[in-house]
C-alpha positions in Angstrom: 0.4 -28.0 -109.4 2.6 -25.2 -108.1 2.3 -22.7 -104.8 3.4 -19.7 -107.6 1.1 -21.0 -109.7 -2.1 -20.7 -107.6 -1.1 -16.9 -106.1 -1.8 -14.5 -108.5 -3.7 -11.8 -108.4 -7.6 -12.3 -109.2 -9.7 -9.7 -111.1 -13.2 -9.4 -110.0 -15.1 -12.0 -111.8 -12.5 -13.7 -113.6 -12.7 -17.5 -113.2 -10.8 -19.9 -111.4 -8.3 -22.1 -112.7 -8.4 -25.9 -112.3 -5.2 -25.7 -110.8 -7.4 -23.9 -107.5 -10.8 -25.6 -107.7 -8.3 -28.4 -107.3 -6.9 -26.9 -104.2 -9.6 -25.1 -102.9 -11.7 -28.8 -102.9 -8.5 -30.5 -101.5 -8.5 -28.2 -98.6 -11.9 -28.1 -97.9 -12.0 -32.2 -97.6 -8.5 -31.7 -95.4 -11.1 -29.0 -93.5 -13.5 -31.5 -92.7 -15.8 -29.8 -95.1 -15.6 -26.3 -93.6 -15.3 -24.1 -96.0 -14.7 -21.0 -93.8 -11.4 -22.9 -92.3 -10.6 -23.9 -95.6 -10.5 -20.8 -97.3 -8.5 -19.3 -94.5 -5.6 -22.4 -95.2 -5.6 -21.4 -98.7 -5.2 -17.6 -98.1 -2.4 -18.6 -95.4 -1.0 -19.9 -98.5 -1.6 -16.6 -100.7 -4.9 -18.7 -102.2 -7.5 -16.4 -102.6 -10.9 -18.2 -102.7 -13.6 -17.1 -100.7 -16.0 -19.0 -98.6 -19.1 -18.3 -100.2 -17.1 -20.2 -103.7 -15.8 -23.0 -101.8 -19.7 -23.7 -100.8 -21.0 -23.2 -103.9 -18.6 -25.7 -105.7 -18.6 -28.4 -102.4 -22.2 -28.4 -102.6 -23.5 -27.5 -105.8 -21.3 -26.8 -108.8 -18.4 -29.7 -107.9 -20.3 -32.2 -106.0 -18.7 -35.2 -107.8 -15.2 -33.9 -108.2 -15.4 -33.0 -104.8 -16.5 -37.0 -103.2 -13.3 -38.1 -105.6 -10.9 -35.7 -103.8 -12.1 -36.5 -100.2 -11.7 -40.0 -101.0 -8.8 -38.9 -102.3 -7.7 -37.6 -99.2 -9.0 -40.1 -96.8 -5.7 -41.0 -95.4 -4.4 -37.4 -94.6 -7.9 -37.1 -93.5 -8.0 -40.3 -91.1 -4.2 -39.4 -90.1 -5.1 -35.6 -89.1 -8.4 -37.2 -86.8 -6.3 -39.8 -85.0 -3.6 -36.5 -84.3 -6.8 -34.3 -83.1 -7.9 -37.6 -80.5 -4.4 -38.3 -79.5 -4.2 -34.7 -78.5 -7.7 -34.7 -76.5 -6.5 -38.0 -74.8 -3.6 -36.2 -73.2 -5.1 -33.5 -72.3 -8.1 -35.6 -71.1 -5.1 -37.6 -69.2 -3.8 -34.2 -67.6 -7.2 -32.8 -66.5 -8.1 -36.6 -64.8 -4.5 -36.1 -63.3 -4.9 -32.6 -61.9 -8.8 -33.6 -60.5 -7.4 -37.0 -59.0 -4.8 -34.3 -57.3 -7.5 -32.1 -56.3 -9.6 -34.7 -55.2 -6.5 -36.4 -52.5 -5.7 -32.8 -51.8 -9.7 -31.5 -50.8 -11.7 -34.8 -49.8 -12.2 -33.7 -46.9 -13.7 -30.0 -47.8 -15.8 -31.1 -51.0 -18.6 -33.4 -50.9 -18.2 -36.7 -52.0 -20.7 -36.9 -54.1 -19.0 -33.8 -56.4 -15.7 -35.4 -57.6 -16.2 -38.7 -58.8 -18.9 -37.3 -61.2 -16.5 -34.8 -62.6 -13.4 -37.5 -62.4 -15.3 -40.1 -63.8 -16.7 -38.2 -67.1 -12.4 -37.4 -67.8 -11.8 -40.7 -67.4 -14.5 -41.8 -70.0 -13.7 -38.9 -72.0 -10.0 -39.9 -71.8 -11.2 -43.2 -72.6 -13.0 -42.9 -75.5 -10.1 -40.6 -77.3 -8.0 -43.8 -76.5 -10.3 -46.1 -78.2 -10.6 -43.6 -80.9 -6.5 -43.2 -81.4 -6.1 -47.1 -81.4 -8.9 -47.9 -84.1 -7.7 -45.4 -86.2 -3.3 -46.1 -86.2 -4.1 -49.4 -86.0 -6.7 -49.8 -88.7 -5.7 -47.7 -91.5 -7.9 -47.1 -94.4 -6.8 -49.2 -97.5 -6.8 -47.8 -100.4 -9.7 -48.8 -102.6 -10.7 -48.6 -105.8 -13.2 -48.9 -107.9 -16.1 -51.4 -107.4 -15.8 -54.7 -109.4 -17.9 -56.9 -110.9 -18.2 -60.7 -110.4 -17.2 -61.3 -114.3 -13.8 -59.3 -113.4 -13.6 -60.7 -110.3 -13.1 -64.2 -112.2 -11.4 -63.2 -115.1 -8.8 -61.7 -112.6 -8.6 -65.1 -110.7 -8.4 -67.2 -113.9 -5.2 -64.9 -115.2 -3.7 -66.0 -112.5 -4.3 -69.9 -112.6 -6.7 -69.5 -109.9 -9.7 -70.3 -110.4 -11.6 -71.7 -114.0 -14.8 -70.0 -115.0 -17.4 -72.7 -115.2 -20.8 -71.7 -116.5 -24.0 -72.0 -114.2 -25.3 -75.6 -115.8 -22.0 -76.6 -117.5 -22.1 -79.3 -114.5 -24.6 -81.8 -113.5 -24.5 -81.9 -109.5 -26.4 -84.9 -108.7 -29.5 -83.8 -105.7 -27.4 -84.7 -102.6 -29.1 -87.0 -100.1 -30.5 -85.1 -97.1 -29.1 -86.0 -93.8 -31.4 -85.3 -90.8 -28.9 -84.2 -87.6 -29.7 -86.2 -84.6 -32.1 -83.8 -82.4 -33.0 -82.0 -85.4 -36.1 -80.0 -86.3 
């Protein structure tokens, strides 16, 4: 798909080409569903879908395409999330910094009982963004496809020299003896 592709002119009415429902559900996944942001992206990018068509086609008219492309898209998704924490941690960081500063600088014209309220919800702000940015660098999502069954599963294994298929009854397991544990019920 090509930029000069995707920015001509559109006639009232006339439908949209694959080439921009593609798009146009690409961005609003990379929007985190909003369609309103997402429609501004794409006109950024001389895209003209409106709003009101982005809705109709995430939530009606493209409802399967458009769980495909955010799965799609999970990655850039889960990338641009961990890049909006790591930027609230550091600000979160500053604003802890700047209140710790204030706090040395006025203890003794503010009440006690003021500051370490407003410190300590920073700091668990700051904290939670951290835990946030670690989870998501350090456990990316794998790509995955699409469910298999336990026949495949096994064929798979037995391409391989892994494992032989045996059929449920193909084997006579003799009863096994029960041993009691000592203590046990």
């Amino acid at each position: 798909m090509t930029e000069t592709s995707l920015t001509r002119r559109r006639e009232r009415g006339q439908r949209h080409t694959e080439e921009e429902i593609e798009a146009g559900l690409t961005e609003v996944a990379l929007s985190a569903g909003s369609t309103t942001l997402a429609s501004q992206r794409l006109a950024e990018r001389g895209i003209d879908i409106s709003r009101s068509v982005l809705e109709q086609w995430k939530n009606r008219r493209q409802v399967e395409r458009y769980a495909r492309i955010r799965d799609q898209q999970a990655a850039a998704i889960q990338r641009r999330v961990a890049a909006q924490h790591e930027d609230l941690a550091q600000r979160a960081v500053a604003v802890a910094e700047k209140t710790l500063d204030r706090v040395e600088e006025e203890l003794p014209n503010i009440p006690a009982r003021d500051l370490p309220g407003a410190l300590r919800n920073i700091a668990t702000t700051a904290g939670i963004s951290s835990d946030k940015l670690m989870v998501l660098r350090e456990k990316p999502l794998s790509p995955s496809g699409p469910p298999r069954d336990v026949a495949e599963v096994v064929h798979s294994l037995e391409a391989l020299g892994v494992a032989k298929w045996v059929e449920p009854g193909a084997i006579d397991v003799p009863d096994a003896d029960v041993v009691e544990e000592p203590g046990g019920a």
